[in-house]
py3Dmol code that shows the C-alpha trace and the ligand (Angstrom):
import py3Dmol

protein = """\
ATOM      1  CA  UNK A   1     113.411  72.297 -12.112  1.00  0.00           C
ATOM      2  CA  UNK A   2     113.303  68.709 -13.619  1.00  0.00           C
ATOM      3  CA  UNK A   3     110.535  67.426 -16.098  1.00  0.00           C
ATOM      4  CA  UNK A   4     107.448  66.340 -15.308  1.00  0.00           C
ATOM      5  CA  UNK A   5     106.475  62.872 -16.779  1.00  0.00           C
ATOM      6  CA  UNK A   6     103.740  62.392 -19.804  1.00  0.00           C
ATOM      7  CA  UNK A   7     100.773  61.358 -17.435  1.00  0.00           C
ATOM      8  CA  UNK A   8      99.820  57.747 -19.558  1.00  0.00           C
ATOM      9  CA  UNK A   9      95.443  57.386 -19.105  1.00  0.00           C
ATOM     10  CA  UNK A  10      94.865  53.901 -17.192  1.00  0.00           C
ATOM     11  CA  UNK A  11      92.783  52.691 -20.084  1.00  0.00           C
ATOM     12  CA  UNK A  12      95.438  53.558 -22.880  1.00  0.00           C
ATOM     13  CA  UNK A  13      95.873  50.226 -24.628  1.00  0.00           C
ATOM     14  CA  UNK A  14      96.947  49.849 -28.474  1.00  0.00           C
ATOM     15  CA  UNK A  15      96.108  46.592 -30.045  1.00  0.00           C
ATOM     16  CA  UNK A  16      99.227  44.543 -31.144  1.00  0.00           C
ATOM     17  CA  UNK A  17      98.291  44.910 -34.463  1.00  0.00           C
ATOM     18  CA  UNK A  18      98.146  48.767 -34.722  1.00  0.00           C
ATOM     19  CA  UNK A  19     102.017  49.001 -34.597  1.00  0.00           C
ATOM     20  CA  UNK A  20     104.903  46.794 -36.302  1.00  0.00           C
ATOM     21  CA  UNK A  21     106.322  44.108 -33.518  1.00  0.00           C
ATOM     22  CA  UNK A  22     107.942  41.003 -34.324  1.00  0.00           C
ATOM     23  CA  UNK A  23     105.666  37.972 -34.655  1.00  0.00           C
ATOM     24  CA  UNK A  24     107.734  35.952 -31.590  1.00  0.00           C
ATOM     25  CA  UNK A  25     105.943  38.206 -29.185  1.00  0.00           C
ATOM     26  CA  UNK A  26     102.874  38.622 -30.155  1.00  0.00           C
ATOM     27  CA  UNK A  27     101.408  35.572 -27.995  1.00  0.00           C
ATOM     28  CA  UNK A  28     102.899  36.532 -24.807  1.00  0.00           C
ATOM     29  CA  UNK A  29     101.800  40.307 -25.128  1.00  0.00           C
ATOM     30  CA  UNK A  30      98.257  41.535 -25.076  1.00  0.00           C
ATOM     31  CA  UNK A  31      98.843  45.385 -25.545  1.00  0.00           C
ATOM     32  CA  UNK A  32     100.639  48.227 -25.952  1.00  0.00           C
ATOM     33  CA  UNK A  33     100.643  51.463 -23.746  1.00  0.00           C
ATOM     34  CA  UNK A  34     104.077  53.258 -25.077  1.00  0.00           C
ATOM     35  CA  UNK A  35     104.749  52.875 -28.751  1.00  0.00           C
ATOM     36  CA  UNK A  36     108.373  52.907 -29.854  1.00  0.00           C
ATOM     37  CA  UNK A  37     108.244  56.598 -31.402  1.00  0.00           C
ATOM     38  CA  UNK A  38     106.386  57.538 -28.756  1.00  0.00           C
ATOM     39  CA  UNK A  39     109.196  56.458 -26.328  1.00  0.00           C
ATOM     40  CA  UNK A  40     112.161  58.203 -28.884  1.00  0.00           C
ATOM     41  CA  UNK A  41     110.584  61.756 -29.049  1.00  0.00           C
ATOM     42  CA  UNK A  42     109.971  62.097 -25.421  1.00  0.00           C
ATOM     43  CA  UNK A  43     114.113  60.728 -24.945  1.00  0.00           C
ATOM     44  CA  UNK A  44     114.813  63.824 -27.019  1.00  0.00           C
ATOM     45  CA  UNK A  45     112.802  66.341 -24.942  1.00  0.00           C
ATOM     46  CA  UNK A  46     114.033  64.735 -21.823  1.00  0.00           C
ATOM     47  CA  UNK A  47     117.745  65.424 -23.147  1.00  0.00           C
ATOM     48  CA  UNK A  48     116.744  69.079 -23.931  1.00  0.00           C
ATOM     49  CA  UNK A  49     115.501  69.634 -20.393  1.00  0.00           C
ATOM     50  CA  UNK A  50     118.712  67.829 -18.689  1.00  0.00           C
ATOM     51  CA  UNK A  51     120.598  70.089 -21.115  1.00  0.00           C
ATOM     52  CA  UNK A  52     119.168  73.052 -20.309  1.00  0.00           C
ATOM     53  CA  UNK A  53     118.901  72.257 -16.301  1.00  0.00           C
ATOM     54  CA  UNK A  54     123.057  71.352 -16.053  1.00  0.00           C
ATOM     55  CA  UNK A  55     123.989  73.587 -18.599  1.00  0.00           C
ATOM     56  CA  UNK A  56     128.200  74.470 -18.753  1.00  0.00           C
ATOM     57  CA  UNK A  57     128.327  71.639 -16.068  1.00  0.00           C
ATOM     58  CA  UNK A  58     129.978  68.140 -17.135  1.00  0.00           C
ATOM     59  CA  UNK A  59     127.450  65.662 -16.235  1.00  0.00           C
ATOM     60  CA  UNK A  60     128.410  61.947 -14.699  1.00  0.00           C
ATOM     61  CA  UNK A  61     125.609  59.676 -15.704  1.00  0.00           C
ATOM     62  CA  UNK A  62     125.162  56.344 -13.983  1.00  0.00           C
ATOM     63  CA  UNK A  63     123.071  53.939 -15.911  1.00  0.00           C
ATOM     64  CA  UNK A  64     121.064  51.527 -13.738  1.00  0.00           C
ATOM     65  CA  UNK A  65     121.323  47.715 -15.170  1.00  0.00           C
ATOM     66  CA  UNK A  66     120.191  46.157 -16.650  1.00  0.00           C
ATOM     67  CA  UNK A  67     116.705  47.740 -17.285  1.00  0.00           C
ATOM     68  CA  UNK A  68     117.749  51.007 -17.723  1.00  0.00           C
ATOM     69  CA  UNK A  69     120.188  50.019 -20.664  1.00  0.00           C
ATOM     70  CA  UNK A  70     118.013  50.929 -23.930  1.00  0.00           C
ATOM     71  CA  UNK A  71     116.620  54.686 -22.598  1.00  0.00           C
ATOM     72  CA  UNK A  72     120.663  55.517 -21.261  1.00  0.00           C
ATOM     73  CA  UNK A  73     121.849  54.655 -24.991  1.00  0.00           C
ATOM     74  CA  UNK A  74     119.317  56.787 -26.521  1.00  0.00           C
ATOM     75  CA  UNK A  75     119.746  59.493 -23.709  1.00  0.00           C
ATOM     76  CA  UNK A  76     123.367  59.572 -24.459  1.00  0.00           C
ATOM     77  CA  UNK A  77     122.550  59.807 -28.257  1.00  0.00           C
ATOM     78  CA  UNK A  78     120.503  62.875 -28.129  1.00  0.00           C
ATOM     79  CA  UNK A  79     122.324  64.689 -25.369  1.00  0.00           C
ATOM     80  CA  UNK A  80     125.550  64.258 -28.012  1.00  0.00           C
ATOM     81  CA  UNK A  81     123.478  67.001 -29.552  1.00  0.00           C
ATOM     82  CA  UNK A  82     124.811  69.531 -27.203  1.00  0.00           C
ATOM     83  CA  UNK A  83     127.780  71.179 -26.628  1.00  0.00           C
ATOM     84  CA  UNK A  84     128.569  70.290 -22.894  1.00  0.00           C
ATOM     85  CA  UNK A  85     130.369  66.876 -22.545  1.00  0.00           C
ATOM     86  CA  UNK A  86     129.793  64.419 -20.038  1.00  0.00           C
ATOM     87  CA  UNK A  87     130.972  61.418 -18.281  1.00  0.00           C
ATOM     88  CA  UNK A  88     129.188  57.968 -17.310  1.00  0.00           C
ATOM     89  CA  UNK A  89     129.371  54.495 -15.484  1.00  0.00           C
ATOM     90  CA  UNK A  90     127.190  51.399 -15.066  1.00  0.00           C
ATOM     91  CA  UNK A  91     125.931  50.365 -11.994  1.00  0.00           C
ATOM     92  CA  UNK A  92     124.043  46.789 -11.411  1.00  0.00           C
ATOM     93  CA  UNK A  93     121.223  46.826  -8.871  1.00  0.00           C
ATOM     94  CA  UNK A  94     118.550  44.526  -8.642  1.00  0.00           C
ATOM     95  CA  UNK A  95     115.527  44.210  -6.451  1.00  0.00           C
ATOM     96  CA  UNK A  96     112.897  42.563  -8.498  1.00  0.00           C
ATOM     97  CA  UNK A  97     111.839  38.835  -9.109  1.00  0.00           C
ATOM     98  CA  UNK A  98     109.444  38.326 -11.306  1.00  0.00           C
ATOM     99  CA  UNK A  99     106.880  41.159 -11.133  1.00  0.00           C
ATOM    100  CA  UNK A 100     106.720  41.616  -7.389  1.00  0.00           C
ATOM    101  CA  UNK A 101     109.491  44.158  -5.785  1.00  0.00           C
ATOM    102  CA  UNK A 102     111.456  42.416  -2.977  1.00  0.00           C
ATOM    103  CA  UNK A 103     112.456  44.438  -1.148  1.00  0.00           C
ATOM    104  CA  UNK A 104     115.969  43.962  -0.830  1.00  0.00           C
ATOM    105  CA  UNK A 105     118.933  45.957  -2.979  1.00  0.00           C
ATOM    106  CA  UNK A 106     121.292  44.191  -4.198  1.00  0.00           C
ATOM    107  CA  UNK A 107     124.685  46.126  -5.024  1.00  0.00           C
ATOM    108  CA  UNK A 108     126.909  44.006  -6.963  1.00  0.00           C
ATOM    109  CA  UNK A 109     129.666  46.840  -8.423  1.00  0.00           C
ATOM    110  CA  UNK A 110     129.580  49.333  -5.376  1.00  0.00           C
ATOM    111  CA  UNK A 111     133.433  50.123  -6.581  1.00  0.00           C
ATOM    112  CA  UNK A 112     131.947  51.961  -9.797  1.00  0.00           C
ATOM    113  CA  UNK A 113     130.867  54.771  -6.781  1.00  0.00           C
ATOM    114  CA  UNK A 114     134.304  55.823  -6.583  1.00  0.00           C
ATOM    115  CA  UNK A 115     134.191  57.478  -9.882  1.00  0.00           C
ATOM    116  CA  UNK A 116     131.082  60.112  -8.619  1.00  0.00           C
ATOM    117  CA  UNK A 117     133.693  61.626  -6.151  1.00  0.00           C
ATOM    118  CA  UNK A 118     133.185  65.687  -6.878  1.00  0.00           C
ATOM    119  CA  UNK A 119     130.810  65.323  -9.758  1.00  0.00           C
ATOM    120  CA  UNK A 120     126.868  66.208 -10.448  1.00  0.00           C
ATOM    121  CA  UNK A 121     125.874  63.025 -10.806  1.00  0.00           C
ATOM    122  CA  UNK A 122     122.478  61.776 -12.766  1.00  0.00           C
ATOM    123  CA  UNK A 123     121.498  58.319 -12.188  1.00  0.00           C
ATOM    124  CA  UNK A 124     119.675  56.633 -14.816  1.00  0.00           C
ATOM    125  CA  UNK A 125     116.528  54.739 -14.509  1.00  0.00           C
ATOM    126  CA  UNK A 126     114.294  53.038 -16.295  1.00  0.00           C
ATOM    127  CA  UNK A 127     110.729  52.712 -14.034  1.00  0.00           C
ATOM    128  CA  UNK A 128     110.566  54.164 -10.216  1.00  0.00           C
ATOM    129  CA  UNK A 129     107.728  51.924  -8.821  1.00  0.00           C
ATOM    130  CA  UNK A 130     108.092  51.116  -5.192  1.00  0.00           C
ATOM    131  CA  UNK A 131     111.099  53.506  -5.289  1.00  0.00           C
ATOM    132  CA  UNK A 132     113.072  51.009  -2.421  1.00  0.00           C
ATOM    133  CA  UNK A 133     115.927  51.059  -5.204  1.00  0.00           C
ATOM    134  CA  UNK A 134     115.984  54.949  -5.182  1.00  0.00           C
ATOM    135  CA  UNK A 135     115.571  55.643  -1.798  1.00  0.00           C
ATOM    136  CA  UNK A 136     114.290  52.817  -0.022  1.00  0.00           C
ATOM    137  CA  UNK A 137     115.853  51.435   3.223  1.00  0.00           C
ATOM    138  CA  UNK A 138     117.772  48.027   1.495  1.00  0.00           C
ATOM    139  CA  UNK A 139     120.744  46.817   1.780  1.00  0.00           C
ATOM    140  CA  UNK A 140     123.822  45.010   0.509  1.00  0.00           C
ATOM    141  CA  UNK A 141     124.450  41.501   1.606  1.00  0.00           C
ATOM    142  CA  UNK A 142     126.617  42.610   5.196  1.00  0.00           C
ATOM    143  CA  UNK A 143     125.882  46.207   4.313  1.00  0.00           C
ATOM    144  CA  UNK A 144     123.288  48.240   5.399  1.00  0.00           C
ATOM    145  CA  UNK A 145     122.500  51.024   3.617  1.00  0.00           C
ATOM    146  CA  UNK A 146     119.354  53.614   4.521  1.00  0.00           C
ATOM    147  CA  UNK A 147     118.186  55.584   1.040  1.00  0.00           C
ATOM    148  CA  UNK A 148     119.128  53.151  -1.256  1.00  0.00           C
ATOM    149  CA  UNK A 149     120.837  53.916  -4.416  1.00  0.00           C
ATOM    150  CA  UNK A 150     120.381  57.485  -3.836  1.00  0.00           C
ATOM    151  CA  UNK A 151     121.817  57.110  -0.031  1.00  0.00           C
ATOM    152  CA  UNK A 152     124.746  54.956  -1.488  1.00  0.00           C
ATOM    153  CA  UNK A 153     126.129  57.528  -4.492  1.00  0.00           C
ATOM    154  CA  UNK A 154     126.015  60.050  -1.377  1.00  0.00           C
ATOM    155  CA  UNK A 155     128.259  58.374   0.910  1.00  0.00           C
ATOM    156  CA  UNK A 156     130.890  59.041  -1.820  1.00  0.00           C
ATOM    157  CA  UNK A 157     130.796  62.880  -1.855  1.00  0.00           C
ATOM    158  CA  UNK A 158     129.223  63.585  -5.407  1.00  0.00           C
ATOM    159  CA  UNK A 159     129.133  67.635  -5.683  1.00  0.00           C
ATOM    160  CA  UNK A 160     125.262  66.820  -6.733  1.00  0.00           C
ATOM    161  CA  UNK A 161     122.826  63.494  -7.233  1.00  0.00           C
ATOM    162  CA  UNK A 162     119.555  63.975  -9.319  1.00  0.00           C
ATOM    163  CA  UNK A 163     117.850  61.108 -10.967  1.00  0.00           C
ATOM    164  CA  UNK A 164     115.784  60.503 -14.271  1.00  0.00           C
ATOM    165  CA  UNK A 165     113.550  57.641 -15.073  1.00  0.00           C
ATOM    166  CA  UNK A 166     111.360  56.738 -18.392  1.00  0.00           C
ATOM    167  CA  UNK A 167     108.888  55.446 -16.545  1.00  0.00           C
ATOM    168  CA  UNK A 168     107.033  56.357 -12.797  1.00  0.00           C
ATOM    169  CA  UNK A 169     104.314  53.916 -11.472  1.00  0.00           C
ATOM    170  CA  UNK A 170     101.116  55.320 -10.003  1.00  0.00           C
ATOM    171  CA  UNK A 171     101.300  52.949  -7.263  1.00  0.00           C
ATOM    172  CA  UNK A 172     100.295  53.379  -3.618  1.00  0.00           C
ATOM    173  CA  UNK A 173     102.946  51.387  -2.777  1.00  0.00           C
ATOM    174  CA  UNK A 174     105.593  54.323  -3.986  1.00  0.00           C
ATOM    175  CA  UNK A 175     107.583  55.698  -0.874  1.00  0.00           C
ATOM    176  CA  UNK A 176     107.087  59.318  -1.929  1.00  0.00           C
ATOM    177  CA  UNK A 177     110.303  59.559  -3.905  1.00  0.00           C
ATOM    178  CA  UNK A 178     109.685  60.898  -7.402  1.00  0.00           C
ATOM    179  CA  UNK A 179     112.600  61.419 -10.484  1.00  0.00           C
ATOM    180  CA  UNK A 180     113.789  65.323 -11.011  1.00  0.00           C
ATOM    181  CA  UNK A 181     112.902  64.080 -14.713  1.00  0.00           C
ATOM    182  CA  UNK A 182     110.054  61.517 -15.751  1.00  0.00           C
ATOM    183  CA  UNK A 183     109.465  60.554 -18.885  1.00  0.00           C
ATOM    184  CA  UNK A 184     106.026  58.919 -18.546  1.00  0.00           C
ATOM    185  CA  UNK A 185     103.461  58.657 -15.698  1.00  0.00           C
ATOM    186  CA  UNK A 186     101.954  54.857 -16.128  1.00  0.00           C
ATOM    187  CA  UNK A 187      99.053  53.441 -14.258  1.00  0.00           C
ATOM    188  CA  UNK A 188     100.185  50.449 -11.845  1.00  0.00           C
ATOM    189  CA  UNK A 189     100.762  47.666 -14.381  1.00  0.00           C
ATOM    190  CA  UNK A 190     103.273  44.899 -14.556  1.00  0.00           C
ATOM    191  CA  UNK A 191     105.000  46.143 -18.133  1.00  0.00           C
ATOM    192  CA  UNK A 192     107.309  45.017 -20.473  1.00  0.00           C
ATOM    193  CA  UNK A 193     109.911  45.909 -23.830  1.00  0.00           C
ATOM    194  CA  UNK A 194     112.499  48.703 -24.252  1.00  0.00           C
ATOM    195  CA  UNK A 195     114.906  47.241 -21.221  1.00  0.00           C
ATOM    196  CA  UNK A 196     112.393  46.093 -18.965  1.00  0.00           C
ATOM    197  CA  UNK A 197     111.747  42.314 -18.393  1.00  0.00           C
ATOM    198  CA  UNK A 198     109.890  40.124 -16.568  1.00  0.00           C
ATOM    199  CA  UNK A 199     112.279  36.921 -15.621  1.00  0.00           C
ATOM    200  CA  UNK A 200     114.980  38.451 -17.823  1.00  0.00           C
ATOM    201  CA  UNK A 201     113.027  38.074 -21.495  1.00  0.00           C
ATOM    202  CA  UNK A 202     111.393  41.070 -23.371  1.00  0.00           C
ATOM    203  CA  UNK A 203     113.713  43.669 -22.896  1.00  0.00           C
ATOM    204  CA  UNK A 204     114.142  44.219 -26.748  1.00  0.00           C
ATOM    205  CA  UNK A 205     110.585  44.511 -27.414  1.00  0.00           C
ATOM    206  CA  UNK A 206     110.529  47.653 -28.873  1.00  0.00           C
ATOM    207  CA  UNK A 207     107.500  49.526 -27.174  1.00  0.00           C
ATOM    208  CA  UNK A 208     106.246  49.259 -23.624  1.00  0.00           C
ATOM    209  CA  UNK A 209     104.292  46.591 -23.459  1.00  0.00           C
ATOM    210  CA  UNK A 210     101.716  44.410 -21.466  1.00  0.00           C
ATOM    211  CA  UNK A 211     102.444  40.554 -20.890  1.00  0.00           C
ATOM    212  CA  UNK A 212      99.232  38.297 -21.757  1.00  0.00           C
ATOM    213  CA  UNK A 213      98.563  36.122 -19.178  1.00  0.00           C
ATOM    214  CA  UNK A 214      99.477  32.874 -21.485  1.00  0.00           C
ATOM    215  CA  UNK A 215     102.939  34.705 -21.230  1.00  0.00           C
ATOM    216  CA  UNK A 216     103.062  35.266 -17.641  1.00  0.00           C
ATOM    217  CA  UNK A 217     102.547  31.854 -17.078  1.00  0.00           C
ATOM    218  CA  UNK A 218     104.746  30.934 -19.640  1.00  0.00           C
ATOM    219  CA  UNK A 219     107.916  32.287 -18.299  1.00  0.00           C
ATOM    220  CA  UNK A 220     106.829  32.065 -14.768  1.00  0.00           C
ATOM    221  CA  UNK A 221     110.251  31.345 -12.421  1.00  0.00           C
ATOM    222  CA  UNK A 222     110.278  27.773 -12.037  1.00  0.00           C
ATOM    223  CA  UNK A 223     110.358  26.881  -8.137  1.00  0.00           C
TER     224      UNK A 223
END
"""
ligand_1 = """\
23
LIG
P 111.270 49.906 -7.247
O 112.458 49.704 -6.369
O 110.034 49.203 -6.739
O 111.014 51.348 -7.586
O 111.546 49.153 -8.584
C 112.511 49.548 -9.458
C 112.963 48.397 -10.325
O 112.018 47.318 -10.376
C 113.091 48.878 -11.721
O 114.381 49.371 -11.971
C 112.761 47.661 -12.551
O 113.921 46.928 -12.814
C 111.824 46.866 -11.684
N 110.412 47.088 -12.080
C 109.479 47.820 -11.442
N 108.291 47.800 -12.079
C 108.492 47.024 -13.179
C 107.640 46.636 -14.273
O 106.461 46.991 -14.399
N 108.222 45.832 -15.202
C 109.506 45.406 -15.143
N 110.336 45.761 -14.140
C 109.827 46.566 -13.173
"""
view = py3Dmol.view(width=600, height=400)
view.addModel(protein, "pdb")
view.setStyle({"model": 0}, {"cartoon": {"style": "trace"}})
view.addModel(ligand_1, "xyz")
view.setStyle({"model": 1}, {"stick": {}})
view.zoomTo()
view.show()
């Protein structure tokens, strides 16, 4: 019992015009697929469904940075609706550069795992695309470790691990591992805005966006 995500049509596009976005982005964007209220109302049905899936447990959520930042603050907001109280951490991993997956996990505050000792954890996501973070078989610098993230948090005896994400890819390139709760099912596009980045800008556009290729090339990683 989880949620199932919002499945997103591969052709839904809003112009950039049809929704309020600050005029610095609008050359480097070329659409919308996820619009800002959108995004909000489906946070607050998400937190009703977590609510109602842990209910009289304490929940330990572990927030994924640094994409994951914007949908864990307004998780936390609208699961403060509720009377069970819960716990959380933040957790660094990285595995991207630019808009191709790498591959490799990189673990940078493994000591935050000592705090999920006993507890139902619920890591925090913000897009499972590949799903190598999740689940993959990465590693640490000198560490190997097989299931990712996932495979990590269980080496440290959590009484339960369950994961939600805003965002799932529909990517052939997924490993098979899928959220207990989605918030949106996306078709397989590079995207943008509400914590996600591409070379570490855009994460405060407000909506879920798509880059225009004058703004991929823009910010491309310099060699
Ligand atoms: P995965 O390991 O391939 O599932 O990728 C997970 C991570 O890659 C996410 O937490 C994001 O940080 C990043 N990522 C994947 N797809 C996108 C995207 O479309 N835009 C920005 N970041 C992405």
């Amino acid at each position: 019992m989880g949620s199932e995500p919002i499945f997103v049509p591969d052709d839904q596009r809003y112009a950039l015009n049809q929704f309020e976005i600050p005029k610095k982005y609008v050359k480097d964007l070329s659409s919308i697929m996820i619009s800002s209220g959108q995004i909000n109302n489906r946070i607050e049905k998400l937190a009703k469904d977590v609510n109602e899936v842990y209910a009289g447990k304490d929940i330990f959520l572990l927030c994924v940075l640094k994409g994951a930042f914007n949908f864990f603050a307004d998780l936390v907001h609208f699961l403060d609706k509720y009377d069970d109280t819960f716990g959380f951490d933040f957790i660094r991993v990285s595995s991207y550069d630019g808009r191709k997956s790498t591959g490799e996990l990189m673990i940078t505050e493994e000591h935050v795992l000592k705090n999920v000792v006993g507890k139902d954890v619920l890591v925090v996501e913000d897009i499972v695309d590949s799903a190598l973070t999740m689940s993959g078989l990465s590693y640490i610098p000198g560490k190997e470790i097989t299931g990712g993230l996932i495979g990590l948090i269980k080496k440290y005896n959590p009484e339960s691990v369950r994961t939600i994400s805003l965002l799932t890819k529909r990517t052939d390139e997924n490993n098979g591992y899928q959220p207990d709760f989605a918030g949106f099912s996306i078709p397989n596009e590079f995207v943008v805005g509400y914590g996600l980045d591409y070379n570490q800008r855009f994460r405060s556009v407000p909506h879920i966006a798509i880059m225009s290729e004058a703004g991929i090339k823009k910010y491309e990683k310099k060699k």
